[in-house]
TORLOLO-275504 format. One record per residue (C-alpha): chain; residue number from 1; x, y, z. Coordinates in nm, 2 decimals. Example, Ala and Ser with C-alpha at 12.3 -4.5 7.8 and 13.67 -1.06 7.14 Angstrom:
BEGIN
+-----+-----+--------+--------+--------+
| mol | seq |     c1 |     c2 |     c3 |
+-----+-----+--------+--------+--------+
|   A |   1 |   1.23 |  -0.45 |   0.78 |
|   A |   2 |   1.37 |  -0.11 |   0.71 |
+-----+-----+--------+--------+--------+
This chain:
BEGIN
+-----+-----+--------+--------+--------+
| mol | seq |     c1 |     c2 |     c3 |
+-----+-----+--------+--------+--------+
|   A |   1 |  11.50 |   7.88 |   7.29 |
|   A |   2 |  11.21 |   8.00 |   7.00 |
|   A |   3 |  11.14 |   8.30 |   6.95 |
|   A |   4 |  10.78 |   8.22 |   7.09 |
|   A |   5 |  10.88 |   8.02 |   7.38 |
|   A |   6 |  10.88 |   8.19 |   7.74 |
|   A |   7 |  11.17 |   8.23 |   7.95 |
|   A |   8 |  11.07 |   8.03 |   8.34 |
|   A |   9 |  11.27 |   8.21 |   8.57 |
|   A |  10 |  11.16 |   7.93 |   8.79 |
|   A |  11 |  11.31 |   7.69 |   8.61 |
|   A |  12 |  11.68 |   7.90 |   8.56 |
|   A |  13 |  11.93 |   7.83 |   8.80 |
|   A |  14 |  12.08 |   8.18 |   8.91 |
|   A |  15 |  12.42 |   8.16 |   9.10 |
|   A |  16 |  12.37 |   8.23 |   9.49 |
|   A |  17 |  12.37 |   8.62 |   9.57 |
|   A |  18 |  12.64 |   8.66 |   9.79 |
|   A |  19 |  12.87 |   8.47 |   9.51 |
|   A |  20 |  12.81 |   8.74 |   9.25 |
|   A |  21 |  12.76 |   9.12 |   9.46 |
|   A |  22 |  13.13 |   9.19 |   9.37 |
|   A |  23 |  13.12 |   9.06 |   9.05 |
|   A |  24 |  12.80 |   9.24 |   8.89 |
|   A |  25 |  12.89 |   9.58 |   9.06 |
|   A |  26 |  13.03 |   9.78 |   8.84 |
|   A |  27 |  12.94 |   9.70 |   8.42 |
|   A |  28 |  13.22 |   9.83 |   8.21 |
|   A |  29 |  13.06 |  10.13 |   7.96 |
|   A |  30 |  13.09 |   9.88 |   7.67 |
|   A |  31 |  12.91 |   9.66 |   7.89 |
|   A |  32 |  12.63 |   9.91 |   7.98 |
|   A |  33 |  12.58 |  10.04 |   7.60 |
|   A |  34 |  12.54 |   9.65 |   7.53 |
|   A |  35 |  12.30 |   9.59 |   7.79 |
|   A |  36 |  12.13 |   9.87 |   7.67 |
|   A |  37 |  12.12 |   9.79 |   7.31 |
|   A |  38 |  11.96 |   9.45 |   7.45 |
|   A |  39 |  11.70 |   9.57 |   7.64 |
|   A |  40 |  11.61 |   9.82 |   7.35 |
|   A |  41 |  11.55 |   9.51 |   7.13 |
|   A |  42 |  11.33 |   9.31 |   7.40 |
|   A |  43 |  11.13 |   9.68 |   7.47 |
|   A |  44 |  11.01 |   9.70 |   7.10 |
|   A |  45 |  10.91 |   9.32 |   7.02 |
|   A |  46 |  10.63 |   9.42 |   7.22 |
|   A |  47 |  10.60 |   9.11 |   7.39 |
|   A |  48 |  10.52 |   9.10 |   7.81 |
|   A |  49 |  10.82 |   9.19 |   7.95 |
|   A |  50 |  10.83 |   9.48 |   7.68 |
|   A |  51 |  10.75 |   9.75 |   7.95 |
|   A |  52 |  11.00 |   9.64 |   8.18 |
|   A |  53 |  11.25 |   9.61 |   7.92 |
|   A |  54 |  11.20 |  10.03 |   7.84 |
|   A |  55 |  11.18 |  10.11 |   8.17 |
|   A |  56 |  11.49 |  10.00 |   8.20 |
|   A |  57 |  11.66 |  10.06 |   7.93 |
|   A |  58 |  11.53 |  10.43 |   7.98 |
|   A |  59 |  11.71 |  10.42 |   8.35 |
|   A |  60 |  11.99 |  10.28 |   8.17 |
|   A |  61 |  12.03 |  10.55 |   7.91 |
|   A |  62 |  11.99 |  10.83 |   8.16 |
|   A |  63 |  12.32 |  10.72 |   8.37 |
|   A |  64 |  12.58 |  10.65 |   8.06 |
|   A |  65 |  12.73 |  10.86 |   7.83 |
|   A |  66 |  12.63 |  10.80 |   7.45 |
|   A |  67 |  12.80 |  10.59 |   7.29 |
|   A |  68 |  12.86 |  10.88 |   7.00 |
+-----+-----+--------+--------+--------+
């Protein structure tokens, strides 16, 4: 994908609910300082999902320890 191209969540398969609950529960603290780097990247290209991506990264940041 382009920089410049939009993401169709229409368009992406997503694997059924019910398949992924226990899988997705818990994120491993490595995991949740990467999904937080992430979203800190998306949240200041200041693109449309921009707010989202702060928003959450905020909730994020307020339930993990630092990484320092």
């Amino acid at each position: 994908m382009d920089d410049d191209e939009q993401l169709d969540l229409d368009e992406v398969d997503f694997a059924p609910v019910e398949e992924t609950v226990e899988r997705l529960a818990l994120l491993t603290l490595e995991e949740a300082h990467d999904l937080l780097s992430l979203l800190l990247a998306v949240a200041q290209e200041g693109g449309p999902i921009s707010p989202e991506a702060d928003r959450l990264a905020r909730e994020i940041a307020a339930r993990i320890p630092s990484e320092n």
